[in-house]
ZAMI-935167 format. One line per 3 residues: their letters; for each residue x, y, z of C-alpha. Coordinates in steps of 0.25 Angstrom, whole numbers, always signed. Example, Ala and Ser with C-alpha at 12.3 -4.5 7.8 and 13.67 -1.06 7.14 Angstrom:
as = +49 -18 +31 | +55 -4 +29 .
! end
This chain:
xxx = +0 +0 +0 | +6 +15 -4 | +7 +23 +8 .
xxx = +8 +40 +4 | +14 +47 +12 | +9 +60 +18 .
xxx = +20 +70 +17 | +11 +80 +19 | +5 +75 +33 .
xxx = +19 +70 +37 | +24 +86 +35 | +9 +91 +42 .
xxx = +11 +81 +55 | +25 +87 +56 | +23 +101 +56 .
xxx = +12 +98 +66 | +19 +90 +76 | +32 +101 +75 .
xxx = +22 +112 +78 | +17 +103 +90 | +30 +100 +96 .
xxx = +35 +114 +95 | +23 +122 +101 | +23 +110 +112 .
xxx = +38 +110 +116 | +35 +125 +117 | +24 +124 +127 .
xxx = +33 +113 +132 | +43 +121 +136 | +36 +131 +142 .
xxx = +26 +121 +152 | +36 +116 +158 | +43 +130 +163 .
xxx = +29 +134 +167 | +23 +120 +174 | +39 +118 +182 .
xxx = +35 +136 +187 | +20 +131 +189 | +22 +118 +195 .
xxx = +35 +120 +204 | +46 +111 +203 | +41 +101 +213 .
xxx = +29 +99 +206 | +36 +98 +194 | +43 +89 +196 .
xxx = +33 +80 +202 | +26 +82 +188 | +38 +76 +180 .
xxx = +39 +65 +191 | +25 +61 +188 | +25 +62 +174 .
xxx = +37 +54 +172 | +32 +44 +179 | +20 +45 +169 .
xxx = +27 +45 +159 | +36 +33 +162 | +22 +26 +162 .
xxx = +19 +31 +148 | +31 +25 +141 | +23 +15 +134 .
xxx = +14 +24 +127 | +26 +29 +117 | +29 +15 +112 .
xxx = +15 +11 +111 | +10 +25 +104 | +21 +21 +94 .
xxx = +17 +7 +92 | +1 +10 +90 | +5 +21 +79 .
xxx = +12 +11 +74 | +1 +0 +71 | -10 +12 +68 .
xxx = +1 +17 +56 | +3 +4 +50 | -12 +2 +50 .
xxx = -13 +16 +43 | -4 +12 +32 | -11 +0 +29 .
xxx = -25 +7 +29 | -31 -4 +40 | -41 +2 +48 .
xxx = -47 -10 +53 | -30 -11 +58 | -30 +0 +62 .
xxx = -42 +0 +73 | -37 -12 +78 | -24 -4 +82 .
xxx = -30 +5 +88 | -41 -2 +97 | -27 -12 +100 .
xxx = -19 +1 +103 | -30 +3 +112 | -29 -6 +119 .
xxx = -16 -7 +123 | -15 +8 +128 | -28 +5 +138 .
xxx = -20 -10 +143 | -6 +1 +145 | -16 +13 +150 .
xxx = -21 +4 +161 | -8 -3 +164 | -1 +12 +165 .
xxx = -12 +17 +174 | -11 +5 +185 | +5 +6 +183 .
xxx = +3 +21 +185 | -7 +20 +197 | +3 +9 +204 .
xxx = +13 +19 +205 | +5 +28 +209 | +2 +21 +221 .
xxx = +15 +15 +225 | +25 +25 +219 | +21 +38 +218 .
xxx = +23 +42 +234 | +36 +36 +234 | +40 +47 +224 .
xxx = +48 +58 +230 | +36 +68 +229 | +32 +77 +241 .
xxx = +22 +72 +249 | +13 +84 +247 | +14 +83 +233 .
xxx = +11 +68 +231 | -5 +70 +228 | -2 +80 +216 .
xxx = +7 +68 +213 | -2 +57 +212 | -12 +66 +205 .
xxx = -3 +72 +195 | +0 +56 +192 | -14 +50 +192 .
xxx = -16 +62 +181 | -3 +59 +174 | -6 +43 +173 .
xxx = -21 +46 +170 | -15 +56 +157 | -6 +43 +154 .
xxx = -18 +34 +154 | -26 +44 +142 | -12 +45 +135 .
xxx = -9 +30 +135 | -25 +28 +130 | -22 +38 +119 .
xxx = -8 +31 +113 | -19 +25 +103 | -25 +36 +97 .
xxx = -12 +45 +97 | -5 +35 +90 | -16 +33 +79 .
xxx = -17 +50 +77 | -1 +48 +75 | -3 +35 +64 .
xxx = -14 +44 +57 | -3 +56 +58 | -11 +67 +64 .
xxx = +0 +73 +70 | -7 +87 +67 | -19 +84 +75 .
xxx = -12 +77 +87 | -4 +90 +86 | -13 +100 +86 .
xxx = -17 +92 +99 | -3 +91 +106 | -2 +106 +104 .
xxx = -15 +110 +110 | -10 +99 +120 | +3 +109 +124 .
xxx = -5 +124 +124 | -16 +115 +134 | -3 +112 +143 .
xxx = -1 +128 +143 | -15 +131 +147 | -12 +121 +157 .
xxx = +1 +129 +162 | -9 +141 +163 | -18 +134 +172 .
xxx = -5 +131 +180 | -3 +144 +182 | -18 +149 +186 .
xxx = -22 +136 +195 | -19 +135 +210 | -22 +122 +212 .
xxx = -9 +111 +214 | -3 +115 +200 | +4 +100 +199 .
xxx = -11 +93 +200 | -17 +104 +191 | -6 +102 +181 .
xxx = -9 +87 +181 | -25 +89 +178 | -23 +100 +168 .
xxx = -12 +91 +159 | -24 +80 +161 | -33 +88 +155 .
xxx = -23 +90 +142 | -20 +74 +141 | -34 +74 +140 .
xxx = -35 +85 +128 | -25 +76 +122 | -29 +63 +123 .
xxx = -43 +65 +119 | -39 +74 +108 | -29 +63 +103 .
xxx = -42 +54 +104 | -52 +59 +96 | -43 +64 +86 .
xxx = -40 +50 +84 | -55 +44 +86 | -54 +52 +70 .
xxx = -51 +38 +67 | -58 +26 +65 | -48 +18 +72 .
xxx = -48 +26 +84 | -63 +22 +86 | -59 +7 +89 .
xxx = -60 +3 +103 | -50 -8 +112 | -45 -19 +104 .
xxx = -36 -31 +107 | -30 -38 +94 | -20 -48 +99 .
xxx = -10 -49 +88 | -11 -32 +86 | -10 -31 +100 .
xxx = +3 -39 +101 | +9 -32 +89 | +7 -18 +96 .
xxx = +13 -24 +110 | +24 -30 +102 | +25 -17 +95 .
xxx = +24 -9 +108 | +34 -18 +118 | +44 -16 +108 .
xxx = +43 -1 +107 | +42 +0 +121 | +55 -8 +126 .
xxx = +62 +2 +116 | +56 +12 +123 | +61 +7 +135 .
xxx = +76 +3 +131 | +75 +18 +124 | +72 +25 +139 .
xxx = +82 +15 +147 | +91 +21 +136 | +88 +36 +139 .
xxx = +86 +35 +152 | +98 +27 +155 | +106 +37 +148 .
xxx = +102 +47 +158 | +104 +37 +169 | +118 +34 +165 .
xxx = +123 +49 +162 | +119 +52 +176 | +125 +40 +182 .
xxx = +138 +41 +177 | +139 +58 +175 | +129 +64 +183 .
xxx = +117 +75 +182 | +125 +85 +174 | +127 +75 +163 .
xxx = +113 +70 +164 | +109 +85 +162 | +117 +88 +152 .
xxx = +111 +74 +145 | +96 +80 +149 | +100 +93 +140 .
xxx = +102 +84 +129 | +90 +75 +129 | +80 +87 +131 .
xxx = +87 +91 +118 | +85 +77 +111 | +70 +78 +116 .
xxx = +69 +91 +109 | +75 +87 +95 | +68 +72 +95 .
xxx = +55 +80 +98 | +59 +87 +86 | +60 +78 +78 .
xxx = +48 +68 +83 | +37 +75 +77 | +42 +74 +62 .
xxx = +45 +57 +66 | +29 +59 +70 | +23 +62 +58 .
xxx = +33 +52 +51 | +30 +39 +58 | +14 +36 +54 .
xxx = +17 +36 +40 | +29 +27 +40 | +21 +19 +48 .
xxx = +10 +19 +39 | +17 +17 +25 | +22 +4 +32 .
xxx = +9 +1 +36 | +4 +4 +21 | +15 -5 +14 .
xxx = +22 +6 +8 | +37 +3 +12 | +42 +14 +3 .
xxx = +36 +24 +9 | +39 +21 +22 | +52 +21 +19 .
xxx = +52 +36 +13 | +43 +40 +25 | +56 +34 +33 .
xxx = +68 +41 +25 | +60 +55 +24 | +58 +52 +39 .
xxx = +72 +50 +43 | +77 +63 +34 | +67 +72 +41 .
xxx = +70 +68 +54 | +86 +67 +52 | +83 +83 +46 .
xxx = +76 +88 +58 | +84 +82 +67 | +96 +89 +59 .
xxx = +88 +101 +59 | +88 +102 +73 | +102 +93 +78 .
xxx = +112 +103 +71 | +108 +116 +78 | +108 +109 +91 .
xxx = +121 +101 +90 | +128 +113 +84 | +122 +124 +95 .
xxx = +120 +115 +107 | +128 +124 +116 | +120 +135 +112 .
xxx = +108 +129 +113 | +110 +123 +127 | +115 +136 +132 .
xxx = +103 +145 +126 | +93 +132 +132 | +98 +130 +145 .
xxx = +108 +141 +148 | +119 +134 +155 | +118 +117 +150 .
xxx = +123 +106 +157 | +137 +101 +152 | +139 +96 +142 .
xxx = +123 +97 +137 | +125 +100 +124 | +136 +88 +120 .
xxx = +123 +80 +126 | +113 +88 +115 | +123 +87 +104 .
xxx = +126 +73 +104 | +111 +69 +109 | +105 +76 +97 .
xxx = +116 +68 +87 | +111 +55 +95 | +96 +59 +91 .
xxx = +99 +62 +77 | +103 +47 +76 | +93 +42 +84 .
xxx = +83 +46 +77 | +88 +45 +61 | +82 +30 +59 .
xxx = +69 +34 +67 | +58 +31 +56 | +66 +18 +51 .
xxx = +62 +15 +67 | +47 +19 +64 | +48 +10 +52 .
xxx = +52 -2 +58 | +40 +1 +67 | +30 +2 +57 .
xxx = +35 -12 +53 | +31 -18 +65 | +44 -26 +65 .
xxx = +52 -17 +77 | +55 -29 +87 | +70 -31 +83 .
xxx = +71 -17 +81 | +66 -13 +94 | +75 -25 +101 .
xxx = +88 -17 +95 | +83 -4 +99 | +81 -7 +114 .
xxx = +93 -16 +112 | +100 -3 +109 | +94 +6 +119 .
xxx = +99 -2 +130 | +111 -4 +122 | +112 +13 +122 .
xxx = +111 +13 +137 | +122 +1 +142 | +132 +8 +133 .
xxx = +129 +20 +140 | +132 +14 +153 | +144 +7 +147 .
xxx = +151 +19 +141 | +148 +28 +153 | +154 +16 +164 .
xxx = +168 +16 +155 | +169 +31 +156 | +164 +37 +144 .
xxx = +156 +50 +145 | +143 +53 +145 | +143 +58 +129 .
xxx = +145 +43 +125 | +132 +40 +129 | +125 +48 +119 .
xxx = +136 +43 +108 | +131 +29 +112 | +117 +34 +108 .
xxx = +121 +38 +95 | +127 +26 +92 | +117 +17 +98 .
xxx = +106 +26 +89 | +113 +22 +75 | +112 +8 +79 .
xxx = +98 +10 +81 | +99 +18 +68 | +103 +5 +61 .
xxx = +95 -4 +68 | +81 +3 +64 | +88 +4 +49 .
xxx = +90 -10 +51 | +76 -13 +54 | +70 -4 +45 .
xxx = +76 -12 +34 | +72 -24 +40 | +57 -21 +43 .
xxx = +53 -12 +31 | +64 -14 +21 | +70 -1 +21 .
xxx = +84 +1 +15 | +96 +3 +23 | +104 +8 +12 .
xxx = +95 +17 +8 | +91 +23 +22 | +109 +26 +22 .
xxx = +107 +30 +8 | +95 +41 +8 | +94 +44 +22 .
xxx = +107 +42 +30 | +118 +49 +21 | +109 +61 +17 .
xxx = +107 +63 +33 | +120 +63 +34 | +123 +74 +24 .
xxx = +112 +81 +26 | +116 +81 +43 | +133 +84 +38 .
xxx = +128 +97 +30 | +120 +103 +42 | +130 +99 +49 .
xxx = +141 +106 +42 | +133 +120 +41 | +131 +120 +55 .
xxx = +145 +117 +61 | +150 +128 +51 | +140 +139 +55 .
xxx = +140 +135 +71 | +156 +138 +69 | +155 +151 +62 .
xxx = +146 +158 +75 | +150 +159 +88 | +139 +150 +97 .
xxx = +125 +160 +98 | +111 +162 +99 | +113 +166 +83 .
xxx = +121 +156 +79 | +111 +144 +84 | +100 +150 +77 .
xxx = +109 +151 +64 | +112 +137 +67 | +99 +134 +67 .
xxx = +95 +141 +54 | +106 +136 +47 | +106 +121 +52 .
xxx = +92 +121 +49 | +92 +128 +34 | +105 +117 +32 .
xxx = +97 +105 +35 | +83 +108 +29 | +91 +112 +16 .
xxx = +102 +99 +15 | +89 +89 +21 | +82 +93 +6 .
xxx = +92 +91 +0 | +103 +80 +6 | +95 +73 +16 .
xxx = +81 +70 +7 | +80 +65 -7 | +73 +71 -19 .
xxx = +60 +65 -16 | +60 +69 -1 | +64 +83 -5 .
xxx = +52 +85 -15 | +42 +79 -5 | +48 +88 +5 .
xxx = +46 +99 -4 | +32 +97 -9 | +29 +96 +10 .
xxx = +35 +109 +9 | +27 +115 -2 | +14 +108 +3 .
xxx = +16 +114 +18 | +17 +127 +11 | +6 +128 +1 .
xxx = -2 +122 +12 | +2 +135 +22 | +0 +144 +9 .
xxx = -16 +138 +9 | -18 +141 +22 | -12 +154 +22 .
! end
């Protein structure tokens, strides 16, 4: 079956969920100035004590969102409605068995471990019904995998957008109310964000009860069932060899150097969460159609959604990497004022490590959409822990504290190679190829950007001026050798015909 691709759609779900992430990093930003004033720092901190704990208990829901999309878009592709319904009342399912189980997980805790806390006494009620709140808002959001996985497999990534920024303006009005209401500001906060999970959560509901197959009720199909629990056990034990490896890197930084190291390191993540953020909305609006044309039988097109994926990406993250890597003294200094210690050694080589860990990341989706992802999964657990004991190793015979993110990098080309491998070996797509068309024009494409900007950052002394020309510069350097090194003739002309599309289309509205 011929899958067509929507370029269109594709450029539409990206602009939206860029406009989304920057309006809600924005109102990000400024909440968590305004709640820290509002709430004190004891009570604060007694929020993020709660909500991680929340959160530990929501781990689950990422690898099983991930896995839902996953069936709903391979059902797309082949056009089964019948499928596709069963999916969803199976999906079902499943979130109401873990929903429950969190809830009498959650409400265990509760009674044996939460005033064993270091909490003050006075405090221990808010603390309880803060958590009861937060596990009730887990409960909702766990039901609601379903549907926000079907919305995502349709690819209404506008819509669910529109939602997520009404979502962050209802956080401000929430701060508002902070301000205005007397009442214990802690509990207050807790019932107003309650109130938002439930906009959310409904909104996400209905605009999914558009489709026929949201109307199907539970459902219990053994043989989809044990395909989605495979599917999901999988996911989830890489999920869980991925945190022991993040974690643990934290862990061993402070075991063997201390807090000042471990602060330096923090810098450098929050940077790391800020460009993969970056680039995770474009890898959103990619993913339901890979999945589809695999879905649809249409090999070929899945393998040009793939390269044109792995360009894009490799170019935004380019877009963004060079000013950063070049000007992170500066930028650090302007952030933060006086940075930890070596901070920006840690950002430099951390956003390198990214750049590699995420080149292969839609071959990874594609194996995915296969199905086929058990040996795949085995040798990336299999690596996470890998990454962590060498770690401690290299540490324990006096190495420091840099080798830790080398032994990422090298630890992430293997991964590299591994879902290369895979992707070969589940959909057929050529290794030569993939070294051919997209790995030696990235490489170009990365030494000419690189080139300008090492030339320009040694003309100017460090400044507020030369960062923003770096910036100007990089970004001009990329977008022009990306058209024409990094994508070939037929990418270039459908990239032109988006750019002439988005703007006709601003002209008619105009």
């Amino acid at each position: 079956m011929a899958f067509s691709i929507d370029k269109k759609k594709i450029t539409k779900n990206t602009f939206a969920l860029y406009v989304r992430m920057g309006i809600t990093m924005i109102i990000s930003f400024f909440m968590v100035r305004v709640t820290l004033h509002q709430l004190g720092v004891e009570d604060y901190g007694l929020n993020n004590v709660v909500s991680s704990i929340v959160s530990m208990l929501s781990f689950l829901n990422g690898s099983m969102g991930t896995a839902v999309q996953r069936f709903f878009s391979i059902e797309i592709g082949r056009e089964d409605e019948k499928a596709l319904s069963r999916v969803f009342g199976v999906g079902l399912s499943l979130h109401g068995l873990v929903a429950i189980i969190t809830f009498v997980i959650a409400e265990v805790f509760a009674l044996c471990f939460l005033e064993k806390m270091n909490i003050p006494h006075e405090r221990m009620w808010a603390a309880h019904v803060v958590f009861q709140i937060s596990i009730i808002s887990l409960v909702l959001s766990i039901l609601n995998v379903p549907y926000a996985a079907l919305l995502r497999a349709r690819e209404q990534f506008t819509k669910t957008a529109a939602v997520e920024i009404v979502q962050a303006f209802l956080r401000l009005g929430v701060l508002y109310l902070l301000v205005t209401i007397n009442y214990d500001k802690l509990v207050t906060l807790a019932f107003l964000n309650f109130g938002i999970t439930l906009y959310y959560v409904g909104a996400l509901t209905i605009m999914a009860r558009q489709y026929r197959e949201a109307h199907s009720w539970l459902e219990w199909d053994k043989d989809l069932v044990t395909k989605m629990l495979k599917f999901i056990s999988l996911l989830v034990v890489t999920v869980l060899c991925q945190l022991l490896k993040v974690q643990g890197l934290v862990f061993l930084i402070n075991l063997f150097f201390g807090l000042a190291i471990n602060a330096a390191f923090a810098i450098a993540v929050q940077v790391s969460n800020m460009v993969n953020t970056f680039i995770m909305s474009f890898k959103q609006s990619m993913v339901p159609q890979i999945m589809a044309s695999y879905g649809a039988g249409d090999i070929n097109s899945m393998h040009k959604l793939i390269d044109l994926g792995t360009k894009i990406t490799f170019a935004l993250l380019l877009l963004i990497s060079i000013p950063i890597i070049f000007e992170a003294d500066f930028l650090l200094k302007l952030w933060l004022g006086d940075a930890p210690q070596y901070s920006s050694t840690f950002v430099i080589l951390t956003v390198i490590y990214i750049n590699i860990a995420s080149f292969t990341y839609f071959l990874y989706q594609g194996v995915h959409a296969t199905g086929n992802i058990t040996q795949q999964q085995v040798w990336m657990s299999s690596l996470y822990v890998a990454n962590i004991v060498l770690v401690y190793i290299t540490f324990k015979l006096g190495f420091g504290f840099f080798s830790a993110i080398y032994i990422n990098m090298i630890v992430s080309v293997i991964q590299c190679i591994v879902n290369t491998y895979y992707a070969n070996k589940c959909f057929g797509y050529d290794m030569t190829s993939f070294i051919k068309k997209i790995l030696i024009p990235c490489l170009m494409t990365m030494s000419v950007v690189v080139c300008v900007v090492y030339l320009l950052v040694n003309i100017y002394n460090p400044s507020f001026i030369r960062v923003i020309i770096t910036f100007a510069i990089s970004t001009i350097v990329t977008i022009l050798s990306t058209y024409w090194i990094l994508l070939s003739s037929d990418e270039r002309k459908m990239c032109t015909q988006n750019i002439i599309m988005v703007i006709n289309s601003h002209i008619r509205t105009n």
